[in-house]
ZADRENTOR-658840 format. One record per atom (N, C-alpha, C): atom name; x negated, y negated, z negated. Coordinates in steps of 0.1 Angstrom, whole numbers, padded with zeros to 4 digits, always signed. Example, Ala and Ser with C-alpha at 12.3 -4.5 7.8 and 13.67 -1.06 7.14 Angstrom:
2
   at       X       Y       Z
    N   -0132   +0057   -0078
   CA   -0123   +0045   -0078
    C   -0132   +0033   -0078
    N   -0128   +0022   -0071
   CA   -0137   +0011   -0071
    C   -0129   +0000   -0079
//
This chain:
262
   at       X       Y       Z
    N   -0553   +0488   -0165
   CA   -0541   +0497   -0165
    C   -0529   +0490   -0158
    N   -0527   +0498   -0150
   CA   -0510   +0494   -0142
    C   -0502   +0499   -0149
    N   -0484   +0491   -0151
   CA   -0478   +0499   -0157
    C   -0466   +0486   -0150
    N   -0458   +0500   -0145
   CA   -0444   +0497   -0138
    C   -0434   +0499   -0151
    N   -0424   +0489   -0157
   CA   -0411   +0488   -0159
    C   -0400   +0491   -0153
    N   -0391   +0502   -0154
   CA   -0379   +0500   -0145
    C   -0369   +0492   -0153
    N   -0363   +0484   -0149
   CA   -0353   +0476   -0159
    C   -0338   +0471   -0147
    N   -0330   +0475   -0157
   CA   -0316   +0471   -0150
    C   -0305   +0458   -0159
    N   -0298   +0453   -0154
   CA   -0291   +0444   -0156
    C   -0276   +0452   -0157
    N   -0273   +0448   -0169
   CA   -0257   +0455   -0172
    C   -0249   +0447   -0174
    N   -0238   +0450   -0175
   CA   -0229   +0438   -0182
    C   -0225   +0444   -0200
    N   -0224   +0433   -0202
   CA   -0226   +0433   -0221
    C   -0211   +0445   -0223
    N   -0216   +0451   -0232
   CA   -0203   +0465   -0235
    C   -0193   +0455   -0245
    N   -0199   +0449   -0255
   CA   -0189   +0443   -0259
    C   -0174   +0433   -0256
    N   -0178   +0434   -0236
   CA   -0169   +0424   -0233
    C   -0165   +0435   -0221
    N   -0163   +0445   -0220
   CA   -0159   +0452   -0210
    C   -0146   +0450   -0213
    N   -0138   +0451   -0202
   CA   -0123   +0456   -0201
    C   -0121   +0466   -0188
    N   -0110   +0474   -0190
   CA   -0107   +0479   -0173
    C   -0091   +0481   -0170
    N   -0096   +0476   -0160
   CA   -0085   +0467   -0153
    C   -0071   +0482   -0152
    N   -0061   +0482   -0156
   CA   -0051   +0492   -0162
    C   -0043   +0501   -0148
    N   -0046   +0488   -0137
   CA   -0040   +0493   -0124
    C   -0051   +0502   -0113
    N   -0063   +0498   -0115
   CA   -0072   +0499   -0104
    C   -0084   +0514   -0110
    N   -0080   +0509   -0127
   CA   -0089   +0518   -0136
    C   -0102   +0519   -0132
    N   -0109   +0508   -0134
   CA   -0124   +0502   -0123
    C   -0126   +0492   -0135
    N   -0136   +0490   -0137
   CA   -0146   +0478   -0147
    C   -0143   +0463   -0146
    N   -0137   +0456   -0151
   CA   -0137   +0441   -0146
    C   -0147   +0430   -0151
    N   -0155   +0429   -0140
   CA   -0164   +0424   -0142
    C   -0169   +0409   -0138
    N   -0158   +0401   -0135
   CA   -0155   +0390   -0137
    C   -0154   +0384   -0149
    N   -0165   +0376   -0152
   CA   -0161   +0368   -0166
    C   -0173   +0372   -0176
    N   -0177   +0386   -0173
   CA   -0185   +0394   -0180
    C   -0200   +0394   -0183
    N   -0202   +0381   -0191
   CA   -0219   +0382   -0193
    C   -0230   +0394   -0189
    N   -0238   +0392   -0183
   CA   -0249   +0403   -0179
    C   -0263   +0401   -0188
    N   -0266   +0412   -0191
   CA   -0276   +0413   -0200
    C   -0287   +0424   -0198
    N   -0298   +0423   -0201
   CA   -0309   +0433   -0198
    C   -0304   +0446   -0205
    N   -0301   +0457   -0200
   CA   -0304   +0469   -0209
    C   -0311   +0470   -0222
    N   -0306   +0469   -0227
   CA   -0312   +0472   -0244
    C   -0323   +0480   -0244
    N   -0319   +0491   -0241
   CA   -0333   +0503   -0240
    C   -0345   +0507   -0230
    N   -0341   +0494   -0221
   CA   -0349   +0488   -0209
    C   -0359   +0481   -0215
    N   -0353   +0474   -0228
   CA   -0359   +0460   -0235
    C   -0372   +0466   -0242
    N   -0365   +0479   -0248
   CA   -0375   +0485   -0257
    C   -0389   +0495   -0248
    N   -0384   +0495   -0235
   CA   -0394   +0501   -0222
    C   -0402   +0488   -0225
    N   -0399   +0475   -0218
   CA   -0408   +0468   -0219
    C   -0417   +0459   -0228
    N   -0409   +0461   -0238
   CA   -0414   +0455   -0251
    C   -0428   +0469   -0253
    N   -0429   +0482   -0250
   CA   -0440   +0489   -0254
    C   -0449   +0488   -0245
    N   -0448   +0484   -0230
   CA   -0457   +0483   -0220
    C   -0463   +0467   -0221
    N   -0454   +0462   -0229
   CA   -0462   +0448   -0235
    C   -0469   +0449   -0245
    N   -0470   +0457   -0254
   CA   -0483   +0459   -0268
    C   -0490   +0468   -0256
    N   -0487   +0478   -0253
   CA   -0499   +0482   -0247
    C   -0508   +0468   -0239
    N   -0507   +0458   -0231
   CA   -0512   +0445   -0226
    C   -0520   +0438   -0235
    N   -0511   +0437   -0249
   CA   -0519   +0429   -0259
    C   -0530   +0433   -0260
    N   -0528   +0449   -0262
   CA   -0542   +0456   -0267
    C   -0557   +0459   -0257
    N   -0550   +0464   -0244
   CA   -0560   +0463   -0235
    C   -0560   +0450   -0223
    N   -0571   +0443   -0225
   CA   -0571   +0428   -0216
    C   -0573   +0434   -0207
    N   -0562   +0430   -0195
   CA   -0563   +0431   -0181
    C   -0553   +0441   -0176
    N   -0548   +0449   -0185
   CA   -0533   +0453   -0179
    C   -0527   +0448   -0173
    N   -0516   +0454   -0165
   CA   -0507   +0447   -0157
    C   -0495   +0453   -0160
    N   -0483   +0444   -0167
   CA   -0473   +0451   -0160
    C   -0460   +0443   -0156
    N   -0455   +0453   -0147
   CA   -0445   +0445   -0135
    C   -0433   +0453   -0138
    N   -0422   +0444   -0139
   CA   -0407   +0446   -0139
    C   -0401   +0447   -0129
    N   -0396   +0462   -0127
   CA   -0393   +0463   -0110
    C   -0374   +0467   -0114
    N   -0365   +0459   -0108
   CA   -0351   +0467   -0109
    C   -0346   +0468   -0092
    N   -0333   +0479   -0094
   CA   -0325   +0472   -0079
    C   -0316   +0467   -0085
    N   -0306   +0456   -0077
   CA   -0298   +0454   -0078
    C   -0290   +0446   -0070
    N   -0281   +0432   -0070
   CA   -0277   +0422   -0068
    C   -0289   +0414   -0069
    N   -0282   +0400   -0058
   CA   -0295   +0388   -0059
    C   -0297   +0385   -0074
    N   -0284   +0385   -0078
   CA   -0282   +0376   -0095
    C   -0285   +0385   -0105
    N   -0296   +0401   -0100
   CA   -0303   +0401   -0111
    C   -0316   +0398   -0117
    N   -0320   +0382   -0104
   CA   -0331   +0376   -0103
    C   -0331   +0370   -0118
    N   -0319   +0364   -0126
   CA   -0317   +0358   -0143
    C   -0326   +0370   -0149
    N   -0316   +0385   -0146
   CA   -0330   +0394   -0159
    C   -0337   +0394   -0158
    N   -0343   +0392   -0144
   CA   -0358   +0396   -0139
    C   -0368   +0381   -0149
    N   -0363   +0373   -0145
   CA   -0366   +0360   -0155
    C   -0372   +0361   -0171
    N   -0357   +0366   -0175
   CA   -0362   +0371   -0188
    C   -0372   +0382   -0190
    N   -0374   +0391   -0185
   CA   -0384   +0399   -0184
    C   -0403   +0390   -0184
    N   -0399   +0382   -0169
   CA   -0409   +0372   -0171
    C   -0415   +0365   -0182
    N   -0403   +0361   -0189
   CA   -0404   +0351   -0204
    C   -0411   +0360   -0212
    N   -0405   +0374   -0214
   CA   -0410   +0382   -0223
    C   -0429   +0381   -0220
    N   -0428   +0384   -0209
   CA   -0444   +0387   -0207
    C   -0449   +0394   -0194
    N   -0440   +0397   -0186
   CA   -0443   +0409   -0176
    C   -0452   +0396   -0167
    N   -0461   +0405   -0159
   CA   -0468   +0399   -0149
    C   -0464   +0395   -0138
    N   -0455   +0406   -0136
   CA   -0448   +0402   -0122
    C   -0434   +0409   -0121
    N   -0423   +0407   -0117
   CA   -0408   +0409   -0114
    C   -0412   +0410   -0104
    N   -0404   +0422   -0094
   CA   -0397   +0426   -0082
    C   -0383   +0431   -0082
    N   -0378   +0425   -0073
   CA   -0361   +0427   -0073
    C   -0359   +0439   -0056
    N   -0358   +0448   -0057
   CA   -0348   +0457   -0045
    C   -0335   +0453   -0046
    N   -0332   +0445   -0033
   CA   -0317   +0443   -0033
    C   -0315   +0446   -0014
    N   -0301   +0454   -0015
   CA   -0302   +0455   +0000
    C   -0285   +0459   +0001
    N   -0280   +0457   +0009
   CA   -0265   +0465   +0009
    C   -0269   +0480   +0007
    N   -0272   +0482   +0018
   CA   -0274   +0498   +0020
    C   -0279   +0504   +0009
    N   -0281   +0497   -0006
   CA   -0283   +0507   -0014
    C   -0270   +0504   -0029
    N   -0263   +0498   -0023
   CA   -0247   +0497   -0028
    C   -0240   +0511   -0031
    N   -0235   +0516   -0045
   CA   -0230   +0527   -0042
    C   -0234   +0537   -0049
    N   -0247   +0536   -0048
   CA   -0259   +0546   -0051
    C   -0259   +0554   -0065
    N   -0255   +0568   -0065
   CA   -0251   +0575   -0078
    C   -0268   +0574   -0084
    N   -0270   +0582   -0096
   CA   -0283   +0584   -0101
    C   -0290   +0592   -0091
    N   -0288   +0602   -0087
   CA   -0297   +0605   -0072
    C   -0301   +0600   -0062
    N   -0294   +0589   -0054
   CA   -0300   +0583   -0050
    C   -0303   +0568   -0052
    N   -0303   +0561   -0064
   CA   -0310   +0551   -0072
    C   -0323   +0560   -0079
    N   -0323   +0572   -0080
   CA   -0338   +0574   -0081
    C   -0345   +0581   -0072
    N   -0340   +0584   -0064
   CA   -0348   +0582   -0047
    C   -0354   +0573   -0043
    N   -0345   +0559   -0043
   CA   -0344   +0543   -0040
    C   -0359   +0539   -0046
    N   -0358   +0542   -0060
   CA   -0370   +0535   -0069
    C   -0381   +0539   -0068
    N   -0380   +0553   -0064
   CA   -0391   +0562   -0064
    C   -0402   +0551   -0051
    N   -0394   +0550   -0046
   CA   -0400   +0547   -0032
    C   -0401   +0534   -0036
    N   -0396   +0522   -0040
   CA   -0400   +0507   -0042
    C   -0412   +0513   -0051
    N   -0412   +0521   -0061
   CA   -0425   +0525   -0072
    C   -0435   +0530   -0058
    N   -0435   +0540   -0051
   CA   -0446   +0538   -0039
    C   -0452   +0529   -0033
    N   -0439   +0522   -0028
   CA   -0444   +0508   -0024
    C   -0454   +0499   -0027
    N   -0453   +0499   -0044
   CA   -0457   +0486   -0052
    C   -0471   +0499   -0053
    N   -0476   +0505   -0046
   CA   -0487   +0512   -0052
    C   -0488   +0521   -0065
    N   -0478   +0525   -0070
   CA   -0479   +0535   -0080
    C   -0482   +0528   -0089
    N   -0484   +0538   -0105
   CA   -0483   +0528   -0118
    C   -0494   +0540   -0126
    N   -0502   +0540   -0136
   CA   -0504   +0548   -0147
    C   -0497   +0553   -0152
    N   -0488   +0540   -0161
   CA   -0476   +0543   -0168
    C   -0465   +0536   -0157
    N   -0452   +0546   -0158
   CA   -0440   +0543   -0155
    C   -0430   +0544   -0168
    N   -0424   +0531   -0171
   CA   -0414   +0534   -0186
    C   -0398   +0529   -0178
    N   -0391   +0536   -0183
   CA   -0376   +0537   -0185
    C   -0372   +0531   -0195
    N   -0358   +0528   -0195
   CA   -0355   +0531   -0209
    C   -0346   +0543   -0211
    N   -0338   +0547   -0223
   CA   -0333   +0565   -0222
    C   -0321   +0568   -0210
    N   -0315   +0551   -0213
   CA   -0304   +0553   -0203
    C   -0296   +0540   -0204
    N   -0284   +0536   -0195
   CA   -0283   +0522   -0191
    C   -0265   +0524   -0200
    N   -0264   +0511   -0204
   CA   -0251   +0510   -0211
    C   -0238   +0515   -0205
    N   -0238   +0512   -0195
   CA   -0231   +0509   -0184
    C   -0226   +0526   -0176
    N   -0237   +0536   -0180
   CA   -0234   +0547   -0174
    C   -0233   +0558   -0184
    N   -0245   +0554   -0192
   CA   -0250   +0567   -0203
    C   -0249   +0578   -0200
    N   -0258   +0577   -0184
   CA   -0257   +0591   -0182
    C   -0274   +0599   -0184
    N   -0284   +0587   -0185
   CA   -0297   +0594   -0188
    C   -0303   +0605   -0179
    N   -0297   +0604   -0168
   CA   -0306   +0610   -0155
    C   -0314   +0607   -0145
    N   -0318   +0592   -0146
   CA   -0324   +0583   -0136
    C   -0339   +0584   -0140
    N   -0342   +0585   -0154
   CA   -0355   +0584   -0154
    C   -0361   +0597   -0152
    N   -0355   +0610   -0157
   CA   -0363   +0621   -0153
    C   -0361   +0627   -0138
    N   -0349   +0620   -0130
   CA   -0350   +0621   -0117
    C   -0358   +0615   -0111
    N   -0363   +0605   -0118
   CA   -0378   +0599   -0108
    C   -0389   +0606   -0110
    N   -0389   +0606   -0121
   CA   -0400   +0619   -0122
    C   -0403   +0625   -0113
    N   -0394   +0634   -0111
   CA   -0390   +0645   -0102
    C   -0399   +0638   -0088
    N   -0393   +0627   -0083
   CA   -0392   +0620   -0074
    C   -0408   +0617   -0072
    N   -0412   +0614   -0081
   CA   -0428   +0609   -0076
    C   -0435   +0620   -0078
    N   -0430   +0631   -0087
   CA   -0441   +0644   -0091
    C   -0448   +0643   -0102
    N   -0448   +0633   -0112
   CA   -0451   +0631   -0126
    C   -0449   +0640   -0138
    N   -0452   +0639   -0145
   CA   -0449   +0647   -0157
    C   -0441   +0638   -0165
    N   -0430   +0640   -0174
   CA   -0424   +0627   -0182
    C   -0424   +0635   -0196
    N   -0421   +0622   -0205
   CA   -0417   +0625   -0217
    C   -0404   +0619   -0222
    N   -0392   +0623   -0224
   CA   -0381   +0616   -0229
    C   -0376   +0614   -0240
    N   -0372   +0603   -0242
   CA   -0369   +0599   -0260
    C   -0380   +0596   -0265
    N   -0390   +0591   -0261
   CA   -0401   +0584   -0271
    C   -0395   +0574   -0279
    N   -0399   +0575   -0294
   CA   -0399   +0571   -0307
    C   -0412   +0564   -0310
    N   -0422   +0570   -0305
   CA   -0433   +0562   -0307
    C   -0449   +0569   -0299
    N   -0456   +0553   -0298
   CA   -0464   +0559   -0285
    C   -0475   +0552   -0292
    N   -0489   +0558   -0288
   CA   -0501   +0557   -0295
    C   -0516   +0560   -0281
    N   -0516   +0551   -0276
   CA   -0524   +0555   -0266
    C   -0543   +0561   -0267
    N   -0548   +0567   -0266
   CA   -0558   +0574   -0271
    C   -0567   +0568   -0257
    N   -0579   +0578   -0259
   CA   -0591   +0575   -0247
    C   -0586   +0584   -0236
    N   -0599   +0574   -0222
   CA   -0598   +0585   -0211
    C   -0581   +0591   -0203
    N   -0570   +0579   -0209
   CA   -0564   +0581   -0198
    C   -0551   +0589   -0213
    N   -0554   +0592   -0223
   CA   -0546   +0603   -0231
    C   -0540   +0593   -0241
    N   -0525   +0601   -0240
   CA   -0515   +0592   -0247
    C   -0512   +0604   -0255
    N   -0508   +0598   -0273
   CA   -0497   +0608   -0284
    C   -0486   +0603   -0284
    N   -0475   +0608   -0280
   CA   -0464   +0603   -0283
    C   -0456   +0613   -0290
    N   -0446   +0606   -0297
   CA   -0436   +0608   -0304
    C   -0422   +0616   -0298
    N   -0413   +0622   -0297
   CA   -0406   +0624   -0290
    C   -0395   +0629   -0296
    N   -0383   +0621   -0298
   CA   -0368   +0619   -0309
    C   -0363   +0639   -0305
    N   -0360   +0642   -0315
   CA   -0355   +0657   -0316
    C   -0342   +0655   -0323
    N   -0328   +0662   -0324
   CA   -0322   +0662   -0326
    C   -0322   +0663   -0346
    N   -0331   +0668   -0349
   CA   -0334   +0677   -0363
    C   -0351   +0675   -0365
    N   -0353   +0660   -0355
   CA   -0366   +0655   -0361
    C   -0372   +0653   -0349
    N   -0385   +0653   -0348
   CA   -0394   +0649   -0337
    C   -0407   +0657   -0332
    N   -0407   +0659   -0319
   CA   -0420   +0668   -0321
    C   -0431   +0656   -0311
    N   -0447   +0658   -0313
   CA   -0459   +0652   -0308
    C   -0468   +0658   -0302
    N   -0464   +0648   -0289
   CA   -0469   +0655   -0275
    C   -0479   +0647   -0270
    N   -0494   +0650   -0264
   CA   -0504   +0647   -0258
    C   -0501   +0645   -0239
    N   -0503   +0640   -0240
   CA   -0500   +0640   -0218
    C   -0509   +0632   -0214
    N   -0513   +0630   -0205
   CA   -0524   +0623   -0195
    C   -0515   +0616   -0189
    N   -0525   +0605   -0185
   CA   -0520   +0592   -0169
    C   -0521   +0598   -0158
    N   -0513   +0598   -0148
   CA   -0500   +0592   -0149
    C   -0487   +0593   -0157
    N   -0480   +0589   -0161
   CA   -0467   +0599   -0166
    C   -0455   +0588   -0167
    N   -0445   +0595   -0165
   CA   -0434   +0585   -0168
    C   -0428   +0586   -0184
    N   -0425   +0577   -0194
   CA   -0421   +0573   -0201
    C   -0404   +0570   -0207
    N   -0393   +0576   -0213
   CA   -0385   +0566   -0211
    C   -0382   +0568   -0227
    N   -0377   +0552   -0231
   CA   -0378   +0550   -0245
    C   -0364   +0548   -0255
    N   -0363   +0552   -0264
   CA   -0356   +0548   -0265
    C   -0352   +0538   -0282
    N   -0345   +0532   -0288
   CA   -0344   +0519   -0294
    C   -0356   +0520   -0310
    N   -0356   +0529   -0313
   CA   -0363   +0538   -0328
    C   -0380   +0534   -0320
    N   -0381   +0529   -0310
   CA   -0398   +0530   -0304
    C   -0403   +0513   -0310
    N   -0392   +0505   -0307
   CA   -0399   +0490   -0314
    C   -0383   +0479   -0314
    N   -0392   +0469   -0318
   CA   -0378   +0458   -0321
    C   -0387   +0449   -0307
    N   -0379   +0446   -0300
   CA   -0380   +0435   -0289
    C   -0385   +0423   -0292
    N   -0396   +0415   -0286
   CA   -0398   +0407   -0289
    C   -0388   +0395   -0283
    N   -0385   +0379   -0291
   CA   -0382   +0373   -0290
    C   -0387   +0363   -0280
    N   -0381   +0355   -0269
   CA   -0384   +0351   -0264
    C   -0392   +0334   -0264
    N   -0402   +0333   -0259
   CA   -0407   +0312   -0262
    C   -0401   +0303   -0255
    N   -0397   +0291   -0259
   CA   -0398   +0280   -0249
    C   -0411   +0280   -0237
    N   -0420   +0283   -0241
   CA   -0434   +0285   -0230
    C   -0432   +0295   -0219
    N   -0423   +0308   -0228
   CA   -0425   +0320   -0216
    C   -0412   +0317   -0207
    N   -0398   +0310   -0213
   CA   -0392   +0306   -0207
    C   -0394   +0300   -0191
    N   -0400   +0285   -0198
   CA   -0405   +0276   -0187
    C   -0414   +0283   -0176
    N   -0422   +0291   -0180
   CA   -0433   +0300   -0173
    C   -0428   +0309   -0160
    N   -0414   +0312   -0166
   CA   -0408   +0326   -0158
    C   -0405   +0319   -0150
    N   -0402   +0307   -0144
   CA   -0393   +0302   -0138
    C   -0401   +0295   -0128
    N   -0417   +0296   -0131
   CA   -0424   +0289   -0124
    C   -0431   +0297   -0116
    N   -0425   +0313   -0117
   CA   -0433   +0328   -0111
    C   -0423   +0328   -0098
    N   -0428   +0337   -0091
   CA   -0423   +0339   -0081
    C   -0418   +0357   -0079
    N   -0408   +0358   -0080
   CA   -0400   +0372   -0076
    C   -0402   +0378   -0067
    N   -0409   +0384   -0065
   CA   -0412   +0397   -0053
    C   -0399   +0401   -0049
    N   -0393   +0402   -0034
   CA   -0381   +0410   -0028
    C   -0382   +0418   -0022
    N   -0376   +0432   -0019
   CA   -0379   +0441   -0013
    C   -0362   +0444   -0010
    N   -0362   +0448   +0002
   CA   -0355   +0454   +0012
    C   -0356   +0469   +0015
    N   -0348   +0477   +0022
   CA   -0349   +0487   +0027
    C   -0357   +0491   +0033
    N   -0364   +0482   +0039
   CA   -0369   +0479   +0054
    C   -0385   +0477   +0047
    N   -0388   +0476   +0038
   CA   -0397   +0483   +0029
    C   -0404   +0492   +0023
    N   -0393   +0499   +0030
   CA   -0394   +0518   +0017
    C   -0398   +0526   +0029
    N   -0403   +0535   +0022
   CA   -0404   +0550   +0028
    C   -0391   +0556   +0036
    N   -0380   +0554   +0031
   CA   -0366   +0560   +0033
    C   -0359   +0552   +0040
    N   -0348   +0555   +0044
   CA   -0337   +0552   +0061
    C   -0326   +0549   +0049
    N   -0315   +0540   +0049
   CA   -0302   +0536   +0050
    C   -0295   +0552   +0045
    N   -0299   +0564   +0052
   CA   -0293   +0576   +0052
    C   -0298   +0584   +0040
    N   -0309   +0580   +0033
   CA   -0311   +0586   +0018
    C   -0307   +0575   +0008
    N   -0301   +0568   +0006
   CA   -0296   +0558   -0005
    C   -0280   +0555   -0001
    N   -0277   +0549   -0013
   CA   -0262   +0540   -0009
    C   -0254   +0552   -0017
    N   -0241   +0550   -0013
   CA   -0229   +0558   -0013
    C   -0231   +0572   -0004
    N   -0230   +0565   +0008
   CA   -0231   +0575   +0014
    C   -0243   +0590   +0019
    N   -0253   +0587   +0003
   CA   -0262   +0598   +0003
    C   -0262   +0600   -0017
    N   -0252   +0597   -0022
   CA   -0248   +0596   -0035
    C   -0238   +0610   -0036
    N   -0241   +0624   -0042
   CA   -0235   +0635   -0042
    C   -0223   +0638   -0053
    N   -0226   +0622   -0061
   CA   -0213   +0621   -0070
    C   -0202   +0612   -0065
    N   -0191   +0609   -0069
   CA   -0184   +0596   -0072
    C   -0176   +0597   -0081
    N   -0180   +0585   -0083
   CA   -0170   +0581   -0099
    C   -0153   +0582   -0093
    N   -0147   +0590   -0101
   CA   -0132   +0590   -0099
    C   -0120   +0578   -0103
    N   -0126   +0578   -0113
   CA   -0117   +0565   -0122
    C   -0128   +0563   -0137
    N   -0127   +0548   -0140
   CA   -0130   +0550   -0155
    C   -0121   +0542   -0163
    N   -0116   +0550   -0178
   CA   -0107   +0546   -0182
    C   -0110   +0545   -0195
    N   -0103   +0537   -0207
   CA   -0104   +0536   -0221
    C   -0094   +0546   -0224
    N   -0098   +0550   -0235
   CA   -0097   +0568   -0242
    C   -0084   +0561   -0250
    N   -0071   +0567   -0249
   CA   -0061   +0560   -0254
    C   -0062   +0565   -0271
    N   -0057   +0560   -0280
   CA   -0059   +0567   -0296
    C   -0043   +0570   -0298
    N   -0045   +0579   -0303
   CA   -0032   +0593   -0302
    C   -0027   +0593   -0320
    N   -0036   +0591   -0330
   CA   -0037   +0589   -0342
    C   -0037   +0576   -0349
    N   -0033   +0571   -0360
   CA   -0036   +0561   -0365
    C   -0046   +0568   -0377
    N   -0053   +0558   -0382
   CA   -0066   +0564   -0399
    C   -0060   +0563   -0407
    N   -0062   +0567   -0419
   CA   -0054   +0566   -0428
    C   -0063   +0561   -0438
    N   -0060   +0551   -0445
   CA   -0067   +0541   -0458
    C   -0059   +0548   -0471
    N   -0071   +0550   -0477
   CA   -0073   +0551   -0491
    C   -0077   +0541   -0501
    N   -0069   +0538   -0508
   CA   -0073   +0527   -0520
    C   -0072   +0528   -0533
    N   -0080   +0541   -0541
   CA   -0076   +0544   -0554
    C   -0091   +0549   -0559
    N   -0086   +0552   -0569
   CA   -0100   +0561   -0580
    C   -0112   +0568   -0568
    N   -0124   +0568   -0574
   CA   -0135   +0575   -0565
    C   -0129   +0591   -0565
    N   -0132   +0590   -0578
   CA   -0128   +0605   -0584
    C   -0116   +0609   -0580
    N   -0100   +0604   -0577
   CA   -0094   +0611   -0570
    C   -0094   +0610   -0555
    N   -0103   +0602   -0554
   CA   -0097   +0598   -0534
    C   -0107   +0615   -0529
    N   -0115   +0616   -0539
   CA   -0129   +0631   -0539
    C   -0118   +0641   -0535
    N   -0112   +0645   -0548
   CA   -0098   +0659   -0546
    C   -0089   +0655   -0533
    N   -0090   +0642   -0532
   CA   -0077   +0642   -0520
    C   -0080   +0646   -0513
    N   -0093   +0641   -0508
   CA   -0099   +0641   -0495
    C   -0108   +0656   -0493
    N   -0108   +0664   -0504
   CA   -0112   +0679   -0502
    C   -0094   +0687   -0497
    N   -0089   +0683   -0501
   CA   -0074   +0688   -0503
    C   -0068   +0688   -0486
    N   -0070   +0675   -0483
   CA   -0067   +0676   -0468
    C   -0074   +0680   -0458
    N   -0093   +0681   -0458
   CA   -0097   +0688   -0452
    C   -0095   +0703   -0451
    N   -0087   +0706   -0461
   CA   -0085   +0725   -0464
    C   -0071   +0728   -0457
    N   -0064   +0716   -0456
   CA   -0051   +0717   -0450
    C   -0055   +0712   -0431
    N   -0065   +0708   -0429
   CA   -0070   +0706   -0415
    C   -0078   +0719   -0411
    N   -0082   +0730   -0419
   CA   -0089   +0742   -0416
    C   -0107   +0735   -0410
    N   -0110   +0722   -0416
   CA   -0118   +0717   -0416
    C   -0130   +0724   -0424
    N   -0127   +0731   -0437
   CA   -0137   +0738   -0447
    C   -0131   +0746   -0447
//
């Protein structure tokens, strides 16, 4: 079984700032880290490995040269092989055309069984990249997997997070996957897989690669643009309570009836 990973490199949320004049991300200074829910894509395409000898699966992202460090970690984890798409011309690139982009490195690399996601990237939380690939290769997907149970003959049960619970869905190979944190705990990384990753070799891919021209990727085939991004100013202070259970209960019914809250 082949099984492609899409995984992206973000920068850590807990150290964002934005810059107050430019209203744009500053990203100087700012540790870069695997996608969390990327982690939990690859951490399930890794038990699937354990279980069946002879899987394959490969960690494919685009990005910057310097997201050759996650590609690493990915390595350490277990992946068979990392590939990095890095090219200018795909600089820019809204979720439409970064899943154009992948679709086509995923062609490249010869298609997958499984293709996993994760739900969506820190950095955007916008959760349209994996069902746009979908789209993009012609797969069938499942989103929000919670948990995944592979059967015979190609047939997967999965799990699939509901707002008011979960419903379980049967689908066949091929299919794309995207997961999200409730599917597993990430495994920890070894001093062995460390050393190991470092001793692999990173597949690069260029434009010049793909299926597609300079003219379907980038900015300039991106149908959004980001306008500004800004921190949400707070207009309210909270208010602390420090008394009896029993009265903070009446208070706190008292003010919701004066907010037209109940």
């Amino acid at each position: 079984m082949k099984m492609i990973v899409c995984v992206k490199q973000v920068p850590d949320t807990a150290e964002v700032r934005i810059d107050p004049v430019t209203h744009t991300m500053i990203r100087d200074g700012v540790p870069s880290i695997l996608n969390p829910e990327d982690a939990n894509a690859l951490e399930e395409s890794l038990r699937i490995k354990d279980r069946h000898p002879g899987a394959k699966v490969i960690a494919l992202t685009m990005g910057p040269p310097q997201a050759q460090a996650m590609l690493r970690e990915c390595l350490a984890m277990g992946a068979d092989e990392a590939v990095l798409l890095t090219d200018r011309a795909v600089a820019g690139a809204d979720t439409w055309a970064t899943a154009n982009t992948i679709a086509s490195a995923i062609r490249a690399l010869g298609g997958a069984e499984l293709i996993f996601v994760g739900r969506q990237a820190i950095d955007g939380d916008t959760a349209q990249v994996g069902p746009q690939l979908a789209e993009r290769l012609g797969l069938p997907q499942v989103t929000y997997v919670q948990k995944l149970t592979t059967l015979e003959d190609g047939l997967l049960q999965v799990e699939r997070r509901m707002e008011q619970g979960y419903e379980v869905l049967r689908v066949r190979t091929p299919v794309l996957l995207s997961a999200v944190k409730e599917l597993n705990a990430p495994r920890c990384l070894s001093i062995l897989g460390i050393c190991e990753a470092y001793e692999k070799e990173i597949k690069i891919l260029s434009i010049q690669d793909l299926d597609i021209t300079p003219a379907d990727t980038g900015l300039n085939a991106s149908p959004t643009k980001v306008y500004r991004t800004f921190t949400p100013k707070t207009e309210r202070a909270g208010v602390l309570w420090e008394e009896d259970a029993g009265r903070m209960a009446g208070k706190l019914l008292t003010a919701l009836r004066e907010k037209h809250v109940i």
